[in-house]
DOPA-833691 format. One line per 5 residues: for each residue x, y, z of C-alpha. Coordinates in pm, 1 decimal. Example, Ala and Ser with C-alpha at 12.3 -4.5 7.8 and 13.67 -1.06 7.14 Angstrom:
BEGIN
1230.0 -450.0 780.0; 1367.0 -106.0 714.0
This chain:
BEGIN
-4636.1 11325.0 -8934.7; -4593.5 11650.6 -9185.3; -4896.8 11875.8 -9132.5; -4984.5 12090.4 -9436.6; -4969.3 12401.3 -9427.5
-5326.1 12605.5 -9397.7; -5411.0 12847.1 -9690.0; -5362.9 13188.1 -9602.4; -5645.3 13392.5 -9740.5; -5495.5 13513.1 -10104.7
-5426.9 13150.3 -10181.0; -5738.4 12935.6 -10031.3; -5786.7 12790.0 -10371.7; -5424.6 12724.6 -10584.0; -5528.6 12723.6 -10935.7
-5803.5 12864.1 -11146.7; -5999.0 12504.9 -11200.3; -5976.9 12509.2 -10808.0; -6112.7 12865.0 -10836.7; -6397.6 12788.9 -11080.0
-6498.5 12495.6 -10832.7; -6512.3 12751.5 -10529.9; -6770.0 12986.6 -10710.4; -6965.0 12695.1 -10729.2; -6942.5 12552.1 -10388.9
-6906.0 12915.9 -10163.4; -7253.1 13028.9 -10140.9; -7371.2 12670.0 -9999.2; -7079.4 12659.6 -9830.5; -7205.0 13002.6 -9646.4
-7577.4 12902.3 -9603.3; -7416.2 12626.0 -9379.3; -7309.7 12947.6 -9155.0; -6936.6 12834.6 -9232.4; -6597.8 12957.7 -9403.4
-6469.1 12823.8 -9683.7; -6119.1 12789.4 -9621.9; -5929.2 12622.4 -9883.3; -6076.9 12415.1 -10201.1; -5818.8 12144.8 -10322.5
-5885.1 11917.1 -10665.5; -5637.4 11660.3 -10629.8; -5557.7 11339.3 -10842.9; -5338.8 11077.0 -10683.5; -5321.0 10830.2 -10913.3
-5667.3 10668.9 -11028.7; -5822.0 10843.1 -10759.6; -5920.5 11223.3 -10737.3; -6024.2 11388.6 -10443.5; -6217.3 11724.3 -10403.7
-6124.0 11827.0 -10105.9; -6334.3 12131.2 -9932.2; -6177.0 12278.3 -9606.8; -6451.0 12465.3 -9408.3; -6458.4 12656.8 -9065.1
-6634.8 12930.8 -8851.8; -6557.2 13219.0 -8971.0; -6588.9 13361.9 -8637.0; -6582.6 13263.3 -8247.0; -6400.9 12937.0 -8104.7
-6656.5 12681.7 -8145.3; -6535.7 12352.4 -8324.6; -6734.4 12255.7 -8664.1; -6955.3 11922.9 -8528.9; -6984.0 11644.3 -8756.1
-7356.5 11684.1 -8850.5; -7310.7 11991.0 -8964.9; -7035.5 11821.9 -9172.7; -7240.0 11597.8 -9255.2; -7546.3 11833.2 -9409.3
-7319.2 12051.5 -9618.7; -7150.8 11720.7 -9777.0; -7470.2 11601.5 -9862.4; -7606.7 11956.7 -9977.7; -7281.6 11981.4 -10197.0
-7352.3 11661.8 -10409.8; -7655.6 11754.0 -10456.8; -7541.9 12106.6 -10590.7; -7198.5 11928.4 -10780.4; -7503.5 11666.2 -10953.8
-7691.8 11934.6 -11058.2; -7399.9 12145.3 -11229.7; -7253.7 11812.7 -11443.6; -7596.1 11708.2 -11551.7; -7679.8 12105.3 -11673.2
-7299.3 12100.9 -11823.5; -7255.8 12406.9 -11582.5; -6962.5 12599.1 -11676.7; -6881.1 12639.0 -11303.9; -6858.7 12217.5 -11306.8
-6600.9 12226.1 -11585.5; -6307.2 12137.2 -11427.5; -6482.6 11799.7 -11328.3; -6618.6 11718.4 -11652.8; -6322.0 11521.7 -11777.8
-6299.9 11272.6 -11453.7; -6457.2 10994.7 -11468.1; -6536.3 10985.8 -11087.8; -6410.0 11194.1 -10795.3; -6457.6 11167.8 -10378.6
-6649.9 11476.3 -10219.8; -6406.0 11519.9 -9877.3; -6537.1 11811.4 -9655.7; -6358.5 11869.6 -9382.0; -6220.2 12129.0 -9110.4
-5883.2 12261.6 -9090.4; -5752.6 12020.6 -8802.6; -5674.9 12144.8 -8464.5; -5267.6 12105.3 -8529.9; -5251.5 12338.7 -8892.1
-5050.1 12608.6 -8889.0; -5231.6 12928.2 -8819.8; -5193.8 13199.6 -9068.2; -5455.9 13469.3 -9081.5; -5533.0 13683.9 -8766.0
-5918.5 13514.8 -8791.7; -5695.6 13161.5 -8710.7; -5548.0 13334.2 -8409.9; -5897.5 13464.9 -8282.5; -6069.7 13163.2 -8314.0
-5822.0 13028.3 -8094.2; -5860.0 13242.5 -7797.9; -5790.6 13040.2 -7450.6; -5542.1 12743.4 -7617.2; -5213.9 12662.9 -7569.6
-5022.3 12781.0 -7889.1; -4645.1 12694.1 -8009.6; -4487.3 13005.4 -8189.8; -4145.9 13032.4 -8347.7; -4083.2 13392.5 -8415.5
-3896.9 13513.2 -8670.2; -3452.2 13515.7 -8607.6; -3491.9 13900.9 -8573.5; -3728.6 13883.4 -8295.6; -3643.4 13564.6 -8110.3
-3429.9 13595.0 -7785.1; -3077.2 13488.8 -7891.3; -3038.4 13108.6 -7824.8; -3474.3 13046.4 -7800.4; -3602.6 12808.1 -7911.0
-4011.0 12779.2 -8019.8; -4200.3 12977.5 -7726.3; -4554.2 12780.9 -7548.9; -4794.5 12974.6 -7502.7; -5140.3 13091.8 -7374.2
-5261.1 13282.8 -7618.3; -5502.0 13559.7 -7439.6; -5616.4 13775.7 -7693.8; -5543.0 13926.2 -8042.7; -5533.5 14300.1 -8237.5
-5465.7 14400.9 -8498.4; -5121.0 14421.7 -8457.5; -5047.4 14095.8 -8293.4; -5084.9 13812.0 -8050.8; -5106.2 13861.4 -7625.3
-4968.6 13542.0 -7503.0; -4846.7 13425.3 -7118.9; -4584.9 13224.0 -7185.2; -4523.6 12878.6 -7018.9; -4244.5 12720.3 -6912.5
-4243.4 12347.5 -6755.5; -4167.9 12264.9 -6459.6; -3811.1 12148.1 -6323.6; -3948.8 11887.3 -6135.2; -4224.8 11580.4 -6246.1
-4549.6 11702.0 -5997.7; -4456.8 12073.2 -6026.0; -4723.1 12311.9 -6175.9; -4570.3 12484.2 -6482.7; -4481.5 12917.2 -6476.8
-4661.6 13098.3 -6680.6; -4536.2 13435.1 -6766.0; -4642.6 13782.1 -6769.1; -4858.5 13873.8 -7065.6; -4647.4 13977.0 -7388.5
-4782.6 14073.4 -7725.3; -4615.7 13973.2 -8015.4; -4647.0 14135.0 -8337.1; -4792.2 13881.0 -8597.9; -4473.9 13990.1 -8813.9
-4258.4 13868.7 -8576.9; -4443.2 13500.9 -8595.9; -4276.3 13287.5 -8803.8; -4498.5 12969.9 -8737.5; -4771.0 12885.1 -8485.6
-4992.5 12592.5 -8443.5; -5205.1 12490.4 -8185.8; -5079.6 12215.4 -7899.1; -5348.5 11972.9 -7872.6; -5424.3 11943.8 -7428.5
-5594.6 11657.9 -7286.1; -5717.6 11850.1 -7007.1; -5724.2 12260.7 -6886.4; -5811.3 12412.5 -6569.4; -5744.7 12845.4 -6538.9
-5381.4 12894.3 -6311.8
C-alpha cells in the first residue's frame, strides 16, 4: 500500500483555500498542545473530506485518541461558528453542501521530512535510502537505530540481520548521516524492543 508522502514544513497546506482553512483551525489546533501538520480539502467525488493532520510538536509521545477526539469536537464547533457568521476564514467551505471533519496523526509509516520528524523519533528503528552520491556503491536502503539528531544530521547504529533464523541481529557502530544525504526515511513499525 502507497503511503503519502508527509508535508514538509513550506508546503503543510497545498493551496490558498487550504491556507485560509488553516488560519482558521491553527490556534485551536495549538490550545490542544499539538502541531498542525498538514491541512488537506479534498473532494472525491460526492464526498469531500477536510482532512487535518496533527502531531506533537515536540518529544516522542504518540497523539492518544481522546485527545483526538476533543480537538475534533472543538473544531466543529469552531468550523459551525465561522459558516453561520459567513466568516471569511470559512469561505472555501461555503460552496459544499456537506463535508467530513477527519483529524488525524501523521501515521507511524510516513515518510519523515523535517528534522522535528527525526527527533520525535528518537529510539526507533528507521529505513533510510540516502541519496546515489552518498550511498556505498551497490547498497541498498540502510536499517537503522536512529540515536540522536543535530542539526546537521541523523546518528544511527546500523543493523544488519542475522545469517541464521535464532541469531541476534549486528548492529553497527554509530554513524551520522547528514540529512542531505537522506533521500527517504520512514519509520519500521516493531512488534517488540528490548536495548542490545
Amino acid at each position: 500500500m502507497a503511503v503519502p508522502p508527509r508535508a514538509s514544513a513550506a508546503h503543510r497546506f497545498k493551496d490558498a483555500r487550504s491556507q485560509q482553512l488553516a488560519t482558521l483551525v491553527e490556534p485551536t489546533v495549538t490550545a490542544h498542545g499539538l502541531y498542525l501538520e498538514e491541512l488537506v480539502l479534498a473532494t472525491k467525488g460526492e464526498r469531500t473530506a477536510l482532512q487535518v493532520v496533527v502531531d506533537h510538536l515536540h518529544g516522542t509521545a504518540n497523539v492518544e485518541l481522546d485527545t483526538i477526539a476533543g480537538l475534533s469536537e472543538a473544531l466543529s464547533v469552531v468550523l459551525d461558528k465561522a459558516e453561520s457568521r459567513a466568516d471569511d476564514a470559512a469561505a472555501p467551505l461555503a460552496g459544499l453542501k456537506n463535508y467530513e471533519l477527519e483529524v488525524t496523526t501523521p501515521g507511524a509509516t510516513r515518510p519523515l521530512t523535517e528534522p522535528r520528524h527525526f527527533r520525535r523519533n528518537i529510539g526507533r528503528v528507521l529505513e533510510i535510502d540516502r541519496t546515489a552520491q552518498a550511498r556505498p556503491a551497490g547498497a541498498a536502503a540502510m536499517t537503522a537505530r536512529l540515536k540522536d539528531v543535530d542539526e546537521e544530521g541523523v546518528v544511527v547504529a546500523e543493523i544488519t540481520p542475522p545469517p541464521k533464523k535464532g541469531m541476534k541481529p549486528k548492529i553497527g557502530a554509530d554513524t551520522h548521516i547528514s540529512f542531505e544525504s537522506i533521500a527517504r526515511a520512514r519509520v519500521q513499525v516493531e512488534f517488540s524492543h528490548t536495548e542490545p
